[in-house]
N, C-alpha and C positions, 0 to 999 in steps of 0.2 A: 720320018721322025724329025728331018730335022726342021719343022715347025711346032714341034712344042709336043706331038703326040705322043700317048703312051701305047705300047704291045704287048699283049700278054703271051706269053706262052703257053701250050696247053700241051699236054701227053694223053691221049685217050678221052678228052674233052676236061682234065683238070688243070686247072691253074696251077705251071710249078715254077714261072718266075715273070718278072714282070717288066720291061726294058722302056726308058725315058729319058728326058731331058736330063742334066744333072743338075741336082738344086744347088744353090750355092750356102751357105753355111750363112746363120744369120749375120754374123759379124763382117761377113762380104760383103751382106748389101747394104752395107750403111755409107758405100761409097766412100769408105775411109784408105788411108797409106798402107795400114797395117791393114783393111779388110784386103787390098789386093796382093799383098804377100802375103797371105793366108792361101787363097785360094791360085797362087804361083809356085804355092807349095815348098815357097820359102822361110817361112815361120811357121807353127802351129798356134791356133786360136788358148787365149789364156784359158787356163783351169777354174779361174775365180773373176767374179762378176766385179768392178772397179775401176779406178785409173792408178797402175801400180805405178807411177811416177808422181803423184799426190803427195804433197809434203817435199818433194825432193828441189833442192835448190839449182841444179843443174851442174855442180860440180862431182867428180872423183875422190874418191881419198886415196892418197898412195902411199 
């Protein structure tokens, strides 16, 4: 497997699970900061499609 193959599982000749590569999540492969702490499972991928820092001037307010 670890060139990329997949294995199926079978019980009685059915297919009941299927073992492979792991894919990475689209926002991984964009080779981005934020795709590889996603996939270090140090952030979670946003909920909504954008750039939520758009509009924002880089300051705080306190």
């Amino acid at each position: 497997m670890e060139k990329g193959e997949t294995v199926v599982v079978t019980v009685h000749g059915r297919a009941i699970a299927e073992l492979g590569p792991v894919r990475a999540p689209a926002l991984a492969r964009q080779h981005s900061r934020l795709g590889a702490l996603v996939l270090a499972g140090v952030v979670r991928p946003p909920l909504e499609a954008g750039d939520p820092t758009a509009g924002w001037d880089g300051r705080f307010e306190t």
